[in-house]
C-alpha positions in Angstrom: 0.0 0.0 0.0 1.2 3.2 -0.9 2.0 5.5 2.2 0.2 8.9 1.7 -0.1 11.5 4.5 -3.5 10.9 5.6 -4.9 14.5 5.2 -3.8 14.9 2.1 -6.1 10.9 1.4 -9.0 12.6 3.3 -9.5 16.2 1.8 -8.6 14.3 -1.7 -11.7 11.3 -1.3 -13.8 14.2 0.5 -13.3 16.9 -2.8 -13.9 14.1 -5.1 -17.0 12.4 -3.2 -18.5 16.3 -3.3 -18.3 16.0 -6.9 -20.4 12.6 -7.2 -24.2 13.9 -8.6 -25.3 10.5 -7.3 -24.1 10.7 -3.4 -25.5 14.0 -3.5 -28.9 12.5 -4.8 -29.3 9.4 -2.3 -28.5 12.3 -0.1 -25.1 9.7 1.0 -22.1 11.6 3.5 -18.6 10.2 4.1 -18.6 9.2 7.9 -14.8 7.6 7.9 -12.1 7.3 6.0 -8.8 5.2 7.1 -6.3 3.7 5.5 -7.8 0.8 3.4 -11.2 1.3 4.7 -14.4 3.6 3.7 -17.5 4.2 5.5 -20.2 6.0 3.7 -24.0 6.2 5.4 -27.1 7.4 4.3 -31.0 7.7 5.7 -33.7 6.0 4.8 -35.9 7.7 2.3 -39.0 6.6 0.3 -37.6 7.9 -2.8 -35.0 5.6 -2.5 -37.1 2.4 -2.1 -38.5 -0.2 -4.6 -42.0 -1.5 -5.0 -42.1 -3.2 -1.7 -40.7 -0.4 0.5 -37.5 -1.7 1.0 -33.9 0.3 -0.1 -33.5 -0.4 -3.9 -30.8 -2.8 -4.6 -29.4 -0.3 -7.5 -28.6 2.1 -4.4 -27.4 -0.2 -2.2 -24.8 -1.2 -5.4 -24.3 2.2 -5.8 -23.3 3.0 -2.3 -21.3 -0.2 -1.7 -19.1 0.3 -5.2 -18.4 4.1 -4.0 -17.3 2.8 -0.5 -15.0 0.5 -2.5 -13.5 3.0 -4.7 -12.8 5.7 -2.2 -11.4 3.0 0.3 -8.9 2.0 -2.8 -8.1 5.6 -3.1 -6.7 5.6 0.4 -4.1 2.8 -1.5 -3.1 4.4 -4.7 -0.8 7.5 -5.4 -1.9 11.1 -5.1 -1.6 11.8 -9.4 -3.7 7.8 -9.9 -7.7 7.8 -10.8 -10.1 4.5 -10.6 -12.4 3.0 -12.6 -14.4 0.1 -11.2 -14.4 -2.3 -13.7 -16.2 -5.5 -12.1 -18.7 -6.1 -9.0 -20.8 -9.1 -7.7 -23.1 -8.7 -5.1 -25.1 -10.6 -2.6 -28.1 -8.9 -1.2 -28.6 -10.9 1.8 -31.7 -9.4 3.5 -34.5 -6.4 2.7 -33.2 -3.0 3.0 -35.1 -2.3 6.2 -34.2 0.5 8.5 -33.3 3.8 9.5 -30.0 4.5 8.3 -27.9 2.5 6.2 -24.0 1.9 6.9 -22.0 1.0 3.3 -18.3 -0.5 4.5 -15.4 -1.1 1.7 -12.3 -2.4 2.9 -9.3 -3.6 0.4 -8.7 -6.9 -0.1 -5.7 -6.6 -2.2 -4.1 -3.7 -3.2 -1.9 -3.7 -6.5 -0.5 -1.2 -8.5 -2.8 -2.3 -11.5 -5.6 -3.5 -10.1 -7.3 -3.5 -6.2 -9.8 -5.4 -4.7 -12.0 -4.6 -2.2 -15.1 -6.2 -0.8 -17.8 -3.7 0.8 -20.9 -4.5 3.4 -23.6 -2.8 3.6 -25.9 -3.1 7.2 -29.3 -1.5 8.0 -29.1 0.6 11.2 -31.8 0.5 13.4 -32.2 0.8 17.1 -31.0 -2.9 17.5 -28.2 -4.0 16.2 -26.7 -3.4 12.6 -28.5 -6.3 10.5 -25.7 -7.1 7.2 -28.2 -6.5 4.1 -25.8 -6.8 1.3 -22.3 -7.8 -0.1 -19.8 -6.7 -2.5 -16.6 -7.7 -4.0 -15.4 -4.9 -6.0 -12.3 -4.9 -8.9 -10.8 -1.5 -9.6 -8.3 -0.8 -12.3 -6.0 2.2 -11.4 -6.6 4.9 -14.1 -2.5 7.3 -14.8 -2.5 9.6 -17.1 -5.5 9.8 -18.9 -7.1 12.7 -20.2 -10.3 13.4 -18.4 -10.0 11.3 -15.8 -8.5 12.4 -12.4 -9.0 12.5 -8.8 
């Protein structure tokens, strides 16, 4: 793993997370960054729910393969991008609760390619309940026009 000054990793993942339309529209925040690891949590809202009232599983994907990207920026060098270019995941239980907590954590870091696996929980007044899965492969993205940070 590369070793990056950590402030330098959180104002970089925080600038770039304010610039994702789609965090700001499931209304997700960043609620920790660490080396290797990403947490990203969001409320529940009906908008955000399929026919049967439960979190959609396209948000729940959404949320988990942003957790996983931003925890394998914590990994990469300061000038590298990321593109996710595969993810499986297992949704394990209804998207049923207050809040939702979306975890990615790298598996294995590489200077070509990182994996990570995410977990996403539903938050309620009992203990977090694991809703969903994700195992996430990223390529890292140098010196491409348009792509950065």
């Amino acid at each position: 793993m590369t070793d990056i000054d950590s402030d330098t990793v959180d104002a970089r993942i925080r600038a770039s997370f304010a610039r994702q339309g789609a965090m700001e529209t499931l209304g997700a925040e960043l609620t920790r960054i660490s080396q290797a690891v990403v947490e990203i949590e969001l409320a529940f809202d009906p908008k955000l729910t399929q026919q049967h009232g439960f979190l959609h599983a396209g948000v729940i994907s959404a949320a988990l393969d942003t957790a996983c990207s931003y925890a394998a920026y914590t990994v990469i060098e300061p000038d590298a991008s990321l593109l996710t270019i595969e993810f499986k995941v297992n949704l394990m239980s209804p998207g049923r609760g207050d809040r939702f907590l979306f975890r990615g954590e790298i598996t294995k870091p590489g200077s070509n390619i990182i994996v990570a696996d995410g977990r996403g929980y539903a938050l309620t007044d009992g203990p977090a309940k694991l809703i969903a899965s994700m195992t996430s492969t990223m390529m890292v993205i140098r010196g491409r026009e348009g792509i950065s940070g």
